[in-house]
BAFI-3210 file (N, C-alpha, C; in Angstrom, 3 decimals, decimal comma, padded with zeros to 6 digits):
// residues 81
n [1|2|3|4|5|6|7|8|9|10|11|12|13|14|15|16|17|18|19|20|21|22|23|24|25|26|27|28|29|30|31|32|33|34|35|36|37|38|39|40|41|42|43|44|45|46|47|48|49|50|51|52|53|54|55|56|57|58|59|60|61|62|63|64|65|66|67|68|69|70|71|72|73|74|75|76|77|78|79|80|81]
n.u [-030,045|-028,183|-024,978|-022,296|-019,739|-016,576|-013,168|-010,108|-007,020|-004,066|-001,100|002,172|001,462|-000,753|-001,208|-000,913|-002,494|-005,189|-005,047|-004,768|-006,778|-007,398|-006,997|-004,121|-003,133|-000,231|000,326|000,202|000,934|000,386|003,010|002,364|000,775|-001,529|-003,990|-003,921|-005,805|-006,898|-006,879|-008,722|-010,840|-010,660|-011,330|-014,218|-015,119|-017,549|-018,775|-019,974|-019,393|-018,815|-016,318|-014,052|-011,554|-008,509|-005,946|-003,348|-004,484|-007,314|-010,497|-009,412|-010,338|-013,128|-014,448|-016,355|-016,551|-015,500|-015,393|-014,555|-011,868|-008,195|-005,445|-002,537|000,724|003,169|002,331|005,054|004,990|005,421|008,084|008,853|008,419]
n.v [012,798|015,362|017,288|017,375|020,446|021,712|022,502|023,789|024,142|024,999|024,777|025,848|024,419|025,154|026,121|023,891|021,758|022,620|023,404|020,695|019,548|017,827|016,955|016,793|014,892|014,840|011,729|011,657|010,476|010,204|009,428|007,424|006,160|006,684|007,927|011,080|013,871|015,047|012,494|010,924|012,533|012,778|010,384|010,726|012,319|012,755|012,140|014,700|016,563|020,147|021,975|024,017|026,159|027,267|029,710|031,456|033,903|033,849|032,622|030,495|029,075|026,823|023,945|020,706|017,253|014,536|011,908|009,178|009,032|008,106|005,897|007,638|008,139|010,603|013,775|014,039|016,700|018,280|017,776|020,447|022,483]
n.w [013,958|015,336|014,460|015,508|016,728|016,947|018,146|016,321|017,287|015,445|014,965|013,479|010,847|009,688|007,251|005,559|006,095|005,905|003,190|002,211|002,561|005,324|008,624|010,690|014,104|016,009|017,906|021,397|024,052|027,078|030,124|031,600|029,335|028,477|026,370|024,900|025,438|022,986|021,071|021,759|021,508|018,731|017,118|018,152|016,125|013,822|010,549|008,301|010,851|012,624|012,080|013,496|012,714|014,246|013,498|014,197|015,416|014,059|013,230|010,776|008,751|008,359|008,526|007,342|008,599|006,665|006,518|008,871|011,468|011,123|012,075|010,729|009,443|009,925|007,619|005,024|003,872|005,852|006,803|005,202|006,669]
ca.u [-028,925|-027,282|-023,955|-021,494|-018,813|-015,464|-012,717|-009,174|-005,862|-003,399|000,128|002,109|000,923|-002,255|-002,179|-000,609|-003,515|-006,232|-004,833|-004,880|-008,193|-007,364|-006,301|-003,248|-002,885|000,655|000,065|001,010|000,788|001,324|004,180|000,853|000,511|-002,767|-003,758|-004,206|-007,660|-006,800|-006,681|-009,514|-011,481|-010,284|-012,282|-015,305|-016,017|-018,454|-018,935|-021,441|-019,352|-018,168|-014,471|-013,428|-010,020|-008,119|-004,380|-002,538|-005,204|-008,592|-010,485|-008,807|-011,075|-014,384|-014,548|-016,729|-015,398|-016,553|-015,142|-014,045|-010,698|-007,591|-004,236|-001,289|002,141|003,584|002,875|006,011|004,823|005,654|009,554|009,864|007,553]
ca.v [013,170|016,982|017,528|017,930|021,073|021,179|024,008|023,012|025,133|024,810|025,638|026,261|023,361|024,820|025,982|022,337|020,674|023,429|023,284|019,011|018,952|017,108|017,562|015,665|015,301|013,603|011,351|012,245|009,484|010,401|008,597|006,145|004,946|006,700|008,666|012,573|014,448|015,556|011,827|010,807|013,723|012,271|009,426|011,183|013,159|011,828|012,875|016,456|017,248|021,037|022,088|025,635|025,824|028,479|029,422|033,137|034,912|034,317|031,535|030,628|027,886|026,328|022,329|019,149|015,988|013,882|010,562|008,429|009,384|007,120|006,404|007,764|008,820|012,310|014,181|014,544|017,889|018,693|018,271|021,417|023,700]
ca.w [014,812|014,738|014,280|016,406|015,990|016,963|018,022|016,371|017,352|015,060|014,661|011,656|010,114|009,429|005,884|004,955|006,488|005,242|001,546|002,253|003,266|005,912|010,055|011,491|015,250|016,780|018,966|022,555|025,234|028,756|030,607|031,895|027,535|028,292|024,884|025,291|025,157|021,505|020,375|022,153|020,804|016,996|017,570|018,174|014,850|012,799|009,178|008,882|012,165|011,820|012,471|013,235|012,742|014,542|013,779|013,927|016,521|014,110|012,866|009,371|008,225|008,996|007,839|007,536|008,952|005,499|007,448|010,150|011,522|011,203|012,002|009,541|009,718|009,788|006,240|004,664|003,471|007,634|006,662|004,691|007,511]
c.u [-028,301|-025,592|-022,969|-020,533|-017,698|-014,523|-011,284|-008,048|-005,133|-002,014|000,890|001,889|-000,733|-002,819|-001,829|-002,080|-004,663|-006,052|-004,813|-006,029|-008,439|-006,794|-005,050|-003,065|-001,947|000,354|001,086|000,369|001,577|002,508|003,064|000,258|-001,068|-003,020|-004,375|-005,664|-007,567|-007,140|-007,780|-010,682|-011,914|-010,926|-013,400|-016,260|-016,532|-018,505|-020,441|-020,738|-018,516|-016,814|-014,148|-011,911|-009,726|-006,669|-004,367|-004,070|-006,453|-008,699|-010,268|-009,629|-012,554|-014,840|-015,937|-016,228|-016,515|-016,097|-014,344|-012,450|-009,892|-006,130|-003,180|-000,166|002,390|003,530|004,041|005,927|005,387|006,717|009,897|009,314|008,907]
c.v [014,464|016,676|018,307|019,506|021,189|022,616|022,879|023,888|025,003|025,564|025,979|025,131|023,969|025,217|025,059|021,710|021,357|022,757|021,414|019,086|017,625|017,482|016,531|016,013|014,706|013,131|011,452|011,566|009,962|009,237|006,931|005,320|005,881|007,696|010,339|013,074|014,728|014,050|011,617|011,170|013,096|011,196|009,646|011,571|012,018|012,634|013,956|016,572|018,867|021,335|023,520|025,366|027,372|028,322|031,312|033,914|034,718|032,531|031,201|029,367|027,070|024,915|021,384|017,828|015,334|012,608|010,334|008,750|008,293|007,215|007,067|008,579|010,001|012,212|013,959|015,882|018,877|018,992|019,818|022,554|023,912]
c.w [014,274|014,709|015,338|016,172|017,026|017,241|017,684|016,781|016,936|015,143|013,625|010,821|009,377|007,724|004,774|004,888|005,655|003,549|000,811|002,253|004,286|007,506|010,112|012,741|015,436|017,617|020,358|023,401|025,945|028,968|030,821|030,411|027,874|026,919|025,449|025,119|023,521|020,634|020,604|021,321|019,303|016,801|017,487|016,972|014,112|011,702|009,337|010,283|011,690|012,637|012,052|013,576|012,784|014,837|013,504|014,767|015,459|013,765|011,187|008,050|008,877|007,887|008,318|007,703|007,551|005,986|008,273|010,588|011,791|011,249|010,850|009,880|009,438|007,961|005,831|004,000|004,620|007,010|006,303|005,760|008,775]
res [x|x|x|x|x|x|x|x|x|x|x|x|x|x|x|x|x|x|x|x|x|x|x|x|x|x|x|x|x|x|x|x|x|x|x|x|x|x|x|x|x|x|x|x|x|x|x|x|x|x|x|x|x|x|x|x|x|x|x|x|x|x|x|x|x|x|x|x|x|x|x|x|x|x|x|x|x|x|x|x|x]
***
């Protein structure tokens, strides 16, 4: 099986998450509870999937998903951004 790859758009979060080695998405349920394309998506990656990560007009990072994606609560590293 190949490897999937991935476009991410970040906002200023991104050289938290970069320097984490890790993504965070919030979750954003329509009014309908249905879950957004972004969460959906998060679900998908499989480990060897690649991840261009694009924040400030280029791409600032280029990742491997190394596992399964899962829920967790806002960083607290977020607060001070």
């Amino acid at each position: 099986m190949s490897a999937s790859f991935w476009w991410v758009n970040h906002s200023h979060t991104f050289r938290t998450e970069i320097e984490g080695s890790y993504l965070w998405f919030a979750s954003k349920t329509h009014k309908s509870k249905a879950r957004s394309e972004s969460e959906k998506n998060t679900q998908k990656l499989l480990p060897g999937d690649v991840i261009f990560s694009f924040a400030q007009g280029e791409i600032g990072a280029i990742g491997v998903v190394v596992g399964a994606a899962r829920e967790a609560a806002k960083p607290r590293e977020f607060d001070s951004i």
